[in-house]
N, CA, C and O atoms as a GROMACS GRO file, in nm:
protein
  544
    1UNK      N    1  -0.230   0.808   2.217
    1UNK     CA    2  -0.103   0.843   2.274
    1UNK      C    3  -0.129   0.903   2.411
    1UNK      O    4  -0.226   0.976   2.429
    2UNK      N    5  -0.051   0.874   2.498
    2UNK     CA    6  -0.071   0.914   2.657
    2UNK      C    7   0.074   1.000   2.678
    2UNK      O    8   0.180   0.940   2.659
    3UNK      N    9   0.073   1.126   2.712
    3UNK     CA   10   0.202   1.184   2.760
    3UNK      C   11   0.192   1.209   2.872
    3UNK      O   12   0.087   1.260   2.910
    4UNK      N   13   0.318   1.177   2.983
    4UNK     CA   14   0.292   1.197   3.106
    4UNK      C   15   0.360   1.292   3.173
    4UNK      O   16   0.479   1.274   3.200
    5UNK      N   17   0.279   1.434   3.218
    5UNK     CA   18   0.331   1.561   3.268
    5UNK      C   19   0.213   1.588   3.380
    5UNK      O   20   0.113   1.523   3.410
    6UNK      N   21   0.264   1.706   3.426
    6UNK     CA   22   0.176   1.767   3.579
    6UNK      C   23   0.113   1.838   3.496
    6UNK      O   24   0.157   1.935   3.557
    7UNK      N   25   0.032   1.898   3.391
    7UNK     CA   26  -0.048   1.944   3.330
    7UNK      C   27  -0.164   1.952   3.388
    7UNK      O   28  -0.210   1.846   3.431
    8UNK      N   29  -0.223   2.046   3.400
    8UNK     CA   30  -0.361   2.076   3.489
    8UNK      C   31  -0.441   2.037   3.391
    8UNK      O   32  -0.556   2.044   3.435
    9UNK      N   33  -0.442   1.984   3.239
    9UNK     CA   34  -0.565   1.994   3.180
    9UNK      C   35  -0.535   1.818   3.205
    9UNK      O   36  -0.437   1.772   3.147
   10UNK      N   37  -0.597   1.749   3.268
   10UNK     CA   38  -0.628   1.612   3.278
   10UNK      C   39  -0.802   1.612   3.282
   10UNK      O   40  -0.875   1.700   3.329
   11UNK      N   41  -0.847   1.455   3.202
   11UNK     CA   42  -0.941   1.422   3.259
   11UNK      C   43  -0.950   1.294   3.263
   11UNK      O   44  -0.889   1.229   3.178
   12UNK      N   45  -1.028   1.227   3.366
   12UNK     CA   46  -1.025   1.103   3.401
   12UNK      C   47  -0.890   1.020   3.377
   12UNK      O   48  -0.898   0.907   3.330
   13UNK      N   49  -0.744   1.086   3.416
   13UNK     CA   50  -0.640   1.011   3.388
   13UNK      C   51  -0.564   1.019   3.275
   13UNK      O   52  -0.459   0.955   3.265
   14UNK      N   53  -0.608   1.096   3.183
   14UNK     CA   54  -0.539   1.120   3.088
   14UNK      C   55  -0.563   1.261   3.041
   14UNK      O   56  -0.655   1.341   3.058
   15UNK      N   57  -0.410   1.264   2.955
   15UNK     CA   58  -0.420   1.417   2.953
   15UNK      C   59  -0.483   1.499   2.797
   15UNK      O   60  -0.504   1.456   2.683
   16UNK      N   61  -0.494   1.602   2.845
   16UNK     CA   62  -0.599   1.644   2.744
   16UNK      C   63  -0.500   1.744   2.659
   16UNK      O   64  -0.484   1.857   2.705
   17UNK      N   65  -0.429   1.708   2.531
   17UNK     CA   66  -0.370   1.800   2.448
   17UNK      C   67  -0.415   1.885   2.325
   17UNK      O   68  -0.448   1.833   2.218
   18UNK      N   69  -0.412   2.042   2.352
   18UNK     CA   70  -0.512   2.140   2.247
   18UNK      C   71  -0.432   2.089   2.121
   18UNK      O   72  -0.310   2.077   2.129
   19UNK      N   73  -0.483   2.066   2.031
   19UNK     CA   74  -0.469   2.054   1.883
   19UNK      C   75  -0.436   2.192   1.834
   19UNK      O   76  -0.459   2.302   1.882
   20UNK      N   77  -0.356   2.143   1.693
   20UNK     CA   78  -0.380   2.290   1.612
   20UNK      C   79  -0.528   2.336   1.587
   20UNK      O   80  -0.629   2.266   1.590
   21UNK      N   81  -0.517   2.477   1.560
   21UNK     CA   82  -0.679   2.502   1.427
   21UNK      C   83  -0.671   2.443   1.319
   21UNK      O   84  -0.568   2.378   1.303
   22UNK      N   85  -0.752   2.442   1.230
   22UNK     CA   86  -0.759   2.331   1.131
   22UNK      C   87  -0.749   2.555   1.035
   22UNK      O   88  -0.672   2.605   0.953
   23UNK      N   89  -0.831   2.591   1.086
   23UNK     CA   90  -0.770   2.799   1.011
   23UNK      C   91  -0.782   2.882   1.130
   23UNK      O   92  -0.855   2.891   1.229
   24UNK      N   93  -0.672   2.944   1.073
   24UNK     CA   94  -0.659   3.077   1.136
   24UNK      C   95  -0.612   3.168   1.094
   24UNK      O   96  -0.588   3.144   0.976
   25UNK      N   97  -0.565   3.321   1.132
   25UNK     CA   98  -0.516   3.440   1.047
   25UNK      C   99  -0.381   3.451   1.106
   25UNK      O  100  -0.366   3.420   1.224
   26UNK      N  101  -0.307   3.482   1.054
   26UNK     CA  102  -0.155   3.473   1.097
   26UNK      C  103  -0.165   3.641   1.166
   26UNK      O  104  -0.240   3.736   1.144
   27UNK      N  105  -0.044   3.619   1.263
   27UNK     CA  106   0.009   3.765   1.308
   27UNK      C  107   0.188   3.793   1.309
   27UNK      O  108   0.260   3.729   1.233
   28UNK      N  109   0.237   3.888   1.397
   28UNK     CA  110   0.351   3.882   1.342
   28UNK      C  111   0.401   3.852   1.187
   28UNK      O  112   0.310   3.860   1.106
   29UNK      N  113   0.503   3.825   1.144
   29UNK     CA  114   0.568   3.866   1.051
   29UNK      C  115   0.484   3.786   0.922
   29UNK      O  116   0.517   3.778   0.804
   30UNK      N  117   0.347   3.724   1.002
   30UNK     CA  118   0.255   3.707   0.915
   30UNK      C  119   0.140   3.691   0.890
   30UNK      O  120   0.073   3.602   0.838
   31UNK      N  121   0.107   3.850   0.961
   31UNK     CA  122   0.006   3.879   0.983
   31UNK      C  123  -0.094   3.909   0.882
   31UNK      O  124  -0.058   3.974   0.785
   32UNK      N  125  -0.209   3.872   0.891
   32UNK     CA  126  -0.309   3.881   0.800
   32UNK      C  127  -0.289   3.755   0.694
   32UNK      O  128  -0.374   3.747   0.605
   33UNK      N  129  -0.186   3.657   0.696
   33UNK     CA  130  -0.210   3.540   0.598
   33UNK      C  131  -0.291   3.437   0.636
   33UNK      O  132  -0.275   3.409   0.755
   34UNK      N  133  -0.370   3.372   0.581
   34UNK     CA  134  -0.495   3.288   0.626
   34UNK      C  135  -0.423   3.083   0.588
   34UNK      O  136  -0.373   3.016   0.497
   35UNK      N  137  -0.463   3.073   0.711
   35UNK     CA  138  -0.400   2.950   0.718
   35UNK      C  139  -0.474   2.843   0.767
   35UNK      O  140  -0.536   2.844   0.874
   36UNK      N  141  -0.467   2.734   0.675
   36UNK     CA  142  -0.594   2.632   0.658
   36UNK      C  143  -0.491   2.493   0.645
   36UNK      O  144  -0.398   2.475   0.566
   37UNK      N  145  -0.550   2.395   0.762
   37UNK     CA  146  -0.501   2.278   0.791
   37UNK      C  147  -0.562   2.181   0.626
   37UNK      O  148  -0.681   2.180   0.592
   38UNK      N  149  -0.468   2.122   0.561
   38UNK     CA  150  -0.524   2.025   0.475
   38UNK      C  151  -0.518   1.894   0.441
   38UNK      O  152  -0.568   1.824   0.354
   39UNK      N  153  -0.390   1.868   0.595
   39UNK     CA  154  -0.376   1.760   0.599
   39UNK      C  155  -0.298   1.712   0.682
   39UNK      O  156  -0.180   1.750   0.679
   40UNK      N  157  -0.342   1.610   0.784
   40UNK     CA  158  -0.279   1.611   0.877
   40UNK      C  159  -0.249   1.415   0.927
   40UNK      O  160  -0.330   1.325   0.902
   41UNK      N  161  -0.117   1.396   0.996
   41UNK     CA  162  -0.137   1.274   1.064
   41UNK      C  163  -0.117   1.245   1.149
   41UNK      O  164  -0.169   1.329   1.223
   42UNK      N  165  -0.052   1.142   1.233
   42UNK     CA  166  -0.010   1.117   1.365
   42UNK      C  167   0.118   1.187   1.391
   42UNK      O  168   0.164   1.182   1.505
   43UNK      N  169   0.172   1.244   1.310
   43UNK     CA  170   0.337   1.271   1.293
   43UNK      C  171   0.342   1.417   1.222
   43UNK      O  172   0.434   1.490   1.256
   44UNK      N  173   0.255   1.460   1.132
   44UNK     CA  174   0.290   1.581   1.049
   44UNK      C  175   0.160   1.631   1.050
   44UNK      O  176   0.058   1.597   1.110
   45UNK      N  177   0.194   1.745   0.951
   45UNK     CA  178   0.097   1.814   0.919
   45UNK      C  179   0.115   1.913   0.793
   45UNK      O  180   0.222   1.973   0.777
   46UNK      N  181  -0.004   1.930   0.696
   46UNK     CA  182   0.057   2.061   0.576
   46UNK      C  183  -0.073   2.121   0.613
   46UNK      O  184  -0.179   2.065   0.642
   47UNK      N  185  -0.039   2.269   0.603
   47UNK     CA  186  -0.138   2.373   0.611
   47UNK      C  187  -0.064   2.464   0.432
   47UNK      O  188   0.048   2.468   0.380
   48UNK      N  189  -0.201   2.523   0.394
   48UNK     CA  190  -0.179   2.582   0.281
   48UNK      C  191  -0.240   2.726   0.333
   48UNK      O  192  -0.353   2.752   0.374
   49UNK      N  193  -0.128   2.806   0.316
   49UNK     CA  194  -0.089   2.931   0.323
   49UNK      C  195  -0.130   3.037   0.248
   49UNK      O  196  -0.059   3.054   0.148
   50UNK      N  197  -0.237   3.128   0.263
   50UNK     CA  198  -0.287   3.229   0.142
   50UNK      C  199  -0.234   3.381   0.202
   50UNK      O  200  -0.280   3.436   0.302
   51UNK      N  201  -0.132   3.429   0.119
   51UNK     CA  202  -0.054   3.536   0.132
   51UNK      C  203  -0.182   3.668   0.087
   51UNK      O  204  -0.173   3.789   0.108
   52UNK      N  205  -0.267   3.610   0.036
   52UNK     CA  206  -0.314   3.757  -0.072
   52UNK      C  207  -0.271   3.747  -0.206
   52UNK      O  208  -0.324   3.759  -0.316
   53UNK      N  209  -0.196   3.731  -0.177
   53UNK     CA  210  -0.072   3.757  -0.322
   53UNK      C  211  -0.064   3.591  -0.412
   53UNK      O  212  -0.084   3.564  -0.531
   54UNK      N  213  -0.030   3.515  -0.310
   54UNK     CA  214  -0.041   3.388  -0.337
   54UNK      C  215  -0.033   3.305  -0.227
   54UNK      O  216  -0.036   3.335  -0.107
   55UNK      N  217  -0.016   3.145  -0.309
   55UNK     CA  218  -0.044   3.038  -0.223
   55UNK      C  219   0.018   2.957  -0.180
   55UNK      O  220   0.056   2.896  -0.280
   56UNK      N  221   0.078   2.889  -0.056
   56UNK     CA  222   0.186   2.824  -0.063
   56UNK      C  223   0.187   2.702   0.041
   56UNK      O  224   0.085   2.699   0.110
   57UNK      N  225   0.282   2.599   0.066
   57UNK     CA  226   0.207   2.499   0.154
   57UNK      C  227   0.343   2.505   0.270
   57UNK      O  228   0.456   2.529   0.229
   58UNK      N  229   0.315   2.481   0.421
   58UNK     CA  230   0.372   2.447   0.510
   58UNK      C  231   0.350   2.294   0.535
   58UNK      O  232   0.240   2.247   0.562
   59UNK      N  233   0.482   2.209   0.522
   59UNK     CA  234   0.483   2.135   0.600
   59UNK      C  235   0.587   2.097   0.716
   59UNK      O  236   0.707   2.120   0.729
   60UNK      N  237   0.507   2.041   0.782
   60UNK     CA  238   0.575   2.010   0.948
   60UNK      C  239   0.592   1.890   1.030
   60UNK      O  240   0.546   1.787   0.980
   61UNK      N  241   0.659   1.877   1.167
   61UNK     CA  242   0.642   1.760   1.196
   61UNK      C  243   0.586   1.827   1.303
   61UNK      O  244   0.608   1.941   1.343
   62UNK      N  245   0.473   1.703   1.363
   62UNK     CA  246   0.365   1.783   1.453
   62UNK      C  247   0.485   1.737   1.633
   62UNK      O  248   0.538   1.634   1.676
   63UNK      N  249   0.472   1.915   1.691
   63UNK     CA  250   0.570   1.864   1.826
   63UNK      C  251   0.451   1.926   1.888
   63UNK      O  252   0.367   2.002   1.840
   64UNK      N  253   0.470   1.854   2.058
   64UNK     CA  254   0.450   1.871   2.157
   64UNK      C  255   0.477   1.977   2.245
   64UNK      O  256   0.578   1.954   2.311
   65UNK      N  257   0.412   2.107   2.276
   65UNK     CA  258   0.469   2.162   2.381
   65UNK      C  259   0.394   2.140   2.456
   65UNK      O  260   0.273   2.159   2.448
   66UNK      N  261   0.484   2.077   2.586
   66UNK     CA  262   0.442   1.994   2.732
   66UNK      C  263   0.445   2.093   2.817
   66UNK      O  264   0.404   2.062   2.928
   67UNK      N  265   0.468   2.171   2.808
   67UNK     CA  266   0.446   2.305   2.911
   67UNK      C  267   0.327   2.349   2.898
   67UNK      O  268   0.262   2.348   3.003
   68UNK      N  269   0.256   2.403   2.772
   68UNK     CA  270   0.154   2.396   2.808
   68UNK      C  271   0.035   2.272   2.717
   68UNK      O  272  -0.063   2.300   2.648
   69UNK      N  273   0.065   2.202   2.736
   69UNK     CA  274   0.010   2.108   2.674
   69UNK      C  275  -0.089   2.091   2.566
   69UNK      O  276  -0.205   2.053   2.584
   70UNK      N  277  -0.021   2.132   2.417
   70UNK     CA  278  -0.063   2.166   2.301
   70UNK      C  279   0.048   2.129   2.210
   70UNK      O  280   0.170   2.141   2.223
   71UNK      N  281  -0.027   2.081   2.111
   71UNK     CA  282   0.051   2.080   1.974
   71UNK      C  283   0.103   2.253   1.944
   71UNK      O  284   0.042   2.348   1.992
   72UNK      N  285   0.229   2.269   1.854
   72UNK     CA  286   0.296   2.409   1.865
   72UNK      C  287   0.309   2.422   1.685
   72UNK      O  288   0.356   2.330   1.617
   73UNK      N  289   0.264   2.537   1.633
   73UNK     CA  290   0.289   2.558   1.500
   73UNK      C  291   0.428   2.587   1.466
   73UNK      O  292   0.456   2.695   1.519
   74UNK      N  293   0.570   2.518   1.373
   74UNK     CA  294   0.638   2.558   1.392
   74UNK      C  295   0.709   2.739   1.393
   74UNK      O  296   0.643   2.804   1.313
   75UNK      N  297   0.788   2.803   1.442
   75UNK     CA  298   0.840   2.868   1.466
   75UNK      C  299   0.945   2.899   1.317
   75UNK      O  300   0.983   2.820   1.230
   76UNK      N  301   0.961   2.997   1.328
   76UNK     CA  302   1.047   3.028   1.193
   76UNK      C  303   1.158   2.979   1.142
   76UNK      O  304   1.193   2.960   1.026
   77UNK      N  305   1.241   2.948   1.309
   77UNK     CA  306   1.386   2.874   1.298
   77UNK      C  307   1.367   2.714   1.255
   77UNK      O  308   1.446   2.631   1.210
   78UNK      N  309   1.276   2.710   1.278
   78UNK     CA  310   1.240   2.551   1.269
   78UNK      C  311   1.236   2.496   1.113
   78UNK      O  312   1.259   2.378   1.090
   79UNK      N  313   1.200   2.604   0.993
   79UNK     CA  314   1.228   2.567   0.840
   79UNK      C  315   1.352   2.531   0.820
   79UNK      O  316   1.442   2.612   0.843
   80UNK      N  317   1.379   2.404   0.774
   80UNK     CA  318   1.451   2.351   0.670
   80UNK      C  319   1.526   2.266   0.778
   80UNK      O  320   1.644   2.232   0.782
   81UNK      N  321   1.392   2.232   0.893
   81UNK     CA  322   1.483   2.144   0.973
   81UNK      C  323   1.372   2.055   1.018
   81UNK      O  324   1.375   1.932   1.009
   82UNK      N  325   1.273   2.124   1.068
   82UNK     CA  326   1.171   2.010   1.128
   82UNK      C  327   1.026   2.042   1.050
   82UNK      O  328   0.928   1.969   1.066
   83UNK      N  329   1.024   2.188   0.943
   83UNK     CA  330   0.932   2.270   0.894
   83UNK      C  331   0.980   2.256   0.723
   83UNK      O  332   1.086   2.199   0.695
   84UNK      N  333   0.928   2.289   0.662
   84UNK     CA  334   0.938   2.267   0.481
   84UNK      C  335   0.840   2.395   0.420
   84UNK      O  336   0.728   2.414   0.467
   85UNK      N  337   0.876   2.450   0.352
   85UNK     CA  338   0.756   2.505   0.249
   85UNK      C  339   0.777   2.478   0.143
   85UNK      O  340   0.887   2.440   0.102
   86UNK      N  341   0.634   2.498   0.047
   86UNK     CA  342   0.674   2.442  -0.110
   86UNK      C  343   0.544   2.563  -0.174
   86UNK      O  344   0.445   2.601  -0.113
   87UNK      N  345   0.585   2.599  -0.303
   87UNK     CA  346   0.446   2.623  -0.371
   87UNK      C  347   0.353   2.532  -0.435
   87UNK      O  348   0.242   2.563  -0.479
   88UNK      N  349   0.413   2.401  -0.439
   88UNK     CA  350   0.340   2.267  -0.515
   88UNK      C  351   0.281   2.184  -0.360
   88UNK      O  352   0.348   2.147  -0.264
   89UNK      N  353   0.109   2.171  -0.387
   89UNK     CA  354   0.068   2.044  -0.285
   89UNK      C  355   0.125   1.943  -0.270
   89UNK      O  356   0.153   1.885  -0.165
   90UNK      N  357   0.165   1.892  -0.470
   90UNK     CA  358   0.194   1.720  -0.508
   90UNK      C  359   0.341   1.702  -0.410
   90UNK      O  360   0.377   1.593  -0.364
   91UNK      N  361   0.420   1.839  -0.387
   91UNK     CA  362   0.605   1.819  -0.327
   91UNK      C  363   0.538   1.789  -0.166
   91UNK      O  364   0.550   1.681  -0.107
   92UNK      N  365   0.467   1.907  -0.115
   92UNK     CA  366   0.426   1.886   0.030
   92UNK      C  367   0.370   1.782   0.038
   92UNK      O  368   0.353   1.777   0.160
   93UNK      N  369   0.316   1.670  -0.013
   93UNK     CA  370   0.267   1.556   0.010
   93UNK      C  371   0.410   1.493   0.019
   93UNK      O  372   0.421   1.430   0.124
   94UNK      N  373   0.507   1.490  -0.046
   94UNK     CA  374   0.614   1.385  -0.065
   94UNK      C  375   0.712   1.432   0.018
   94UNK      O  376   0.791   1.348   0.061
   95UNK      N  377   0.732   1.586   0.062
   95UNK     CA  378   0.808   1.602   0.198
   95UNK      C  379   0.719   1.540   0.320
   95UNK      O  380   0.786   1.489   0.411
   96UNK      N  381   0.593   1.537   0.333
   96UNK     CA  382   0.526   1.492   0.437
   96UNK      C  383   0.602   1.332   0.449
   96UNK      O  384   0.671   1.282   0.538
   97UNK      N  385   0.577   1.303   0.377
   97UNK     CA  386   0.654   1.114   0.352
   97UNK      C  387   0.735   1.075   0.370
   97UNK      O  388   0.753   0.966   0.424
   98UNK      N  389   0.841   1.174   0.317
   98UNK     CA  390   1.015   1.183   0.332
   98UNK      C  391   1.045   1.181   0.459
   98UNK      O  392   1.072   1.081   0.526
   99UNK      N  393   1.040   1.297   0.496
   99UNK     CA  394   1.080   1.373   0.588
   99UNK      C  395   1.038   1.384   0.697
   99UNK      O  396   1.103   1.443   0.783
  100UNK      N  397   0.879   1.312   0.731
  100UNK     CA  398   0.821   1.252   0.855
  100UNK      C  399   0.790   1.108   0.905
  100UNK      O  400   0.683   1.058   0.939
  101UNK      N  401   0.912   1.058   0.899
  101UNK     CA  402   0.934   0.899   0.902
  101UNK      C  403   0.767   0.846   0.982
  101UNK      O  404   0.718   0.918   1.070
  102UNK      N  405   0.735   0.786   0.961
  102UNK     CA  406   0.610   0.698   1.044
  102UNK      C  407   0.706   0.654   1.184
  102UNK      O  408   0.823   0.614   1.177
  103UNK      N  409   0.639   0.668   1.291
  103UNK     CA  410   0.676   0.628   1.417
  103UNK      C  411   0.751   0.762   1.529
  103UNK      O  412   0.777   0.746   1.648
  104UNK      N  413   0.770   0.868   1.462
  104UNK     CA  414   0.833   0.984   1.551
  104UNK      C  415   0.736   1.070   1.556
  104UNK      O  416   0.627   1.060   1.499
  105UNK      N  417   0.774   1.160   1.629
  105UNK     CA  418   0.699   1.311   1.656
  105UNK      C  419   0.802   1.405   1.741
  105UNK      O  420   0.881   1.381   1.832
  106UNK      N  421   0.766   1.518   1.675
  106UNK     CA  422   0.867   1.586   1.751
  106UNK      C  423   0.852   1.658   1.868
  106UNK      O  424   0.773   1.752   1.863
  107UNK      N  425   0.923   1.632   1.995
  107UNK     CA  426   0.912   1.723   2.099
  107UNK      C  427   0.949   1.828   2.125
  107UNK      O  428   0.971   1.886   2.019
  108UNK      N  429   0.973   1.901   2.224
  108UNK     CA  430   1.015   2.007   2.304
  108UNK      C  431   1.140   1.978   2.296
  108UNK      O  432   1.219   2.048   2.234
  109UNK      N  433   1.177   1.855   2.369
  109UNK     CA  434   1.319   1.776   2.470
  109UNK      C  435   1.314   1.670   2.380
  109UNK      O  436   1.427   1.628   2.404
  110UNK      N  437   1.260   1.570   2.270
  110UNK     CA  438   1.349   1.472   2.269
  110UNK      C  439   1.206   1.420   2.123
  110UNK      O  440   1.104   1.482   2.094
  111UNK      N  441   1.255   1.295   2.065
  111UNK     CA  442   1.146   1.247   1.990
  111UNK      C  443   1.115   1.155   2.024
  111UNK      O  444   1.191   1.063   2.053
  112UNK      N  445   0.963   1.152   2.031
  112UNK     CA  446   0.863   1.061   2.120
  112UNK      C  447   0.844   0.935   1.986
  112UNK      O  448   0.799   0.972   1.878
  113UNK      N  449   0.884   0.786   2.010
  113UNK     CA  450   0.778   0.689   1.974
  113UNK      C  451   0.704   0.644   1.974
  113UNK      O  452   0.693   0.542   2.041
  114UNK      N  453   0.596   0.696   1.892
  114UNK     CA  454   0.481   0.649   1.866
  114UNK      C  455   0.375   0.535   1.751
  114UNK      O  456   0.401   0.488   1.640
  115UNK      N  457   0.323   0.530   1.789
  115UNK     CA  458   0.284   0.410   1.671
  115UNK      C  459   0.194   0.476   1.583
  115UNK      O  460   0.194   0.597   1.608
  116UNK      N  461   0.109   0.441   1.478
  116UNK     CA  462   0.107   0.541   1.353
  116UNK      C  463   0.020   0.383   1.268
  116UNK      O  464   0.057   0.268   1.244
  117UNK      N  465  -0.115   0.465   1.243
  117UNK     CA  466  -0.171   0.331   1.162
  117UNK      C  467  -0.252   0.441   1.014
  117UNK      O  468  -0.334   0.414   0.927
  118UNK      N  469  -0.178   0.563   1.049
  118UNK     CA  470  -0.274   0.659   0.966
  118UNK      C  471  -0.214   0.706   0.855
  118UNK      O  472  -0.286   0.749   0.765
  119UNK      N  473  -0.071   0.708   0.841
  119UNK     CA  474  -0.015   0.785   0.781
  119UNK      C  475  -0.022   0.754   0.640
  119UNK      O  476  -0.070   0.830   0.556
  120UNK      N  477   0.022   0.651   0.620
  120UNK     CA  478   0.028   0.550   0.483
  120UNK      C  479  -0.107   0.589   0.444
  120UNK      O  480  -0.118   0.672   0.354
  121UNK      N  481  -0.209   0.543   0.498
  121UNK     CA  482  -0.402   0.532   0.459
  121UNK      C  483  -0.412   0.731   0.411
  121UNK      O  484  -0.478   0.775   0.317
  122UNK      N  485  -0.342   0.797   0.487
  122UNK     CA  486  -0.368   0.957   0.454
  122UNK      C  487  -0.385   0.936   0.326
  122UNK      O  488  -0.489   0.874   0.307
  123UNK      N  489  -0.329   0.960   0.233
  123UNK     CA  490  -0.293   0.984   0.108
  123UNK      C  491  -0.391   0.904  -0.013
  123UNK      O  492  -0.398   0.924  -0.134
  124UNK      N  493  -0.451   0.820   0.062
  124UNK     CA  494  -0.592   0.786  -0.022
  124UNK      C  495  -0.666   0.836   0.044
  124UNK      O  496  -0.761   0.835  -0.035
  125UNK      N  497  -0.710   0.890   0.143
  125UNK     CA  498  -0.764   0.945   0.199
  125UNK      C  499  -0.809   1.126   0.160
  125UNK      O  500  -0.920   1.180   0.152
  126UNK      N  501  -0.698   1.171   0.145
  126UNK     CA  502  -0.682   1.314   0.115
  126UNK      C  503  -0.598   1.343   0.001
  126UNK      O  504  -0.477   1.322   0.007
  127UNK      N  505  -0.659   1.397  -0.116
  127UNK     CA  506  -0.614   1.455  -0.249
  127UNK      C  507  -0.537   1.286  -0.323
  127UNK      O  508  -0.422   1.312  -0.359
  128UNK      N  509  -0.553   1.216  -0.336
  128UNK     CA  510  -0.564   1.117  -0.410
  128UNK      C  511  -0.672   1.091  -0.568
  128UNK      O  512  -0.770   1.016  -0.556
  129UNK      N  513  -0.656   1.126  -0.643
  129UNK     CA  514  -0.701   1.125  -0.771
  129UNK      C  515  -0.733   0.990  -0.790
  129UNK      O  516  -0.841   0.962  -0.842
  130UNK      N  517  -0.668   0.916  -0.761
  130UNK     CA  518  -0.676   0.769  -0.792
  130UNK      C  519  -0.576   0.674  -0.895
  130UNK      O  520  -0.572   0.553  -0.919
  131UNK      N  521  -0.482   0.812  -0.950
  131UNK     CA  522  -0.441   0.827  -1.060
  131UNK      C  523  -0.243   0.758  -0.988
  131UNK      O  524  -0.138   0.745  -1.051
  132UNK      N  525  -0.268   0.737  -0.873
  132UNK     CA  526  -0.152   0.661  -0.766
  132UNK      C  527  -0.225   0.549  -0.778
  132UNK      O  528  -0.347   0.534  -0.787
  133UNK      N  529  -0.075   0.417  -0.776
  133UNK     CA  530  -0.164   0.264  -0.714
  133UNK      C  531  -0.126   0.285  -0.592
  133UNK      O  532  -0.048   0.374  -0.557
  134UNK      N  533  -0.180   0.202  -0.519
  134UNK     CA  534  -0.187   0.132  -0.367
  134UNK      C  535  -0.078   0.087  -0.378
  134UNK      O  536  -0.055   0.059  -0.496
  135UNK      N  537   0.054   0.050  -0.269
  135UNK     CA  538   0.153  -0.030  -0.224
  135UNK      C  539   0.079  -0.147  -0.130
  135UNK      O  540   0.119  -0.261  -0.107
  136UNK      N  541  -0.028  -0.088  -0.088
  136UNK     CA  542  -0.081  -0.203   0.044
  136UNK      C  543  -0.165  -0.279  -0.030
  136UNK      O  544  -0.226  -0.373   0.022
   0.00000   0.00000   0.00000
């Protein structure tokens, strides 16, 4: 994917966008919860959430902030619109599916089309038992 902004992080012509962490420790209103990427695609993403207390899964649709040119973890307002939580992996796998059509991503300003050869393959890929058939 190529996005085209005045972004100082270019190299050789194309631009260079920071990814999420795959973990990190939360701050603000959730601070000290430890947060671990477990699955991710061209379009989404679920991170599983360890409170201390317990465990829980975020999922998202992965946006763009073009300002400073990085993927953006959603924001609080953003649940139950572009963000999901669940306490079950098996639901966050099937909101990931639902709810992150193959071919979008979400922006800042608008939703970008993109093409997507990963999303479908994820899911044999990551936490697949085997115990699912293949559609492909």
């Amino acid at each position: 994917m190529e996005i085209h902004d005045n972004s100082p992080n270019k190299s050789q012509g194309q631009d260079i966008i920071e990814e999420l962490p795959t973990h990190f420790i939360g701050s603000g209103e959730v601070r000290g919860f430890k947060f671990c990427q477990i699955c991710v695609t061209n379009h989404g993403f679920i991170y599983e959430v360890n409170t201390g207390d317990r465990i829980y899964y975020e999922v998202f649709r992965k946006r763009l902030n073009h300002r400073f040119a990085c993927i953006s973890y959603p924001r609080a307002k953003a649940f139950g619109i572009s963000a999901w939580t669940t306490p079950d992996l098996d639901r966050a796998k099937e909101i990931l599916r639902e709810e992150i059509p193959i071919g979008t991503m979400t922006s800042e300003a608008h939703t970008v089309i993109v093409s997507d050869e990963t999303q479908a393959s994820l899911f044999d890929n990551y936490g697949n038992t085997g115990s699912e058939e293949s559609n492909g």
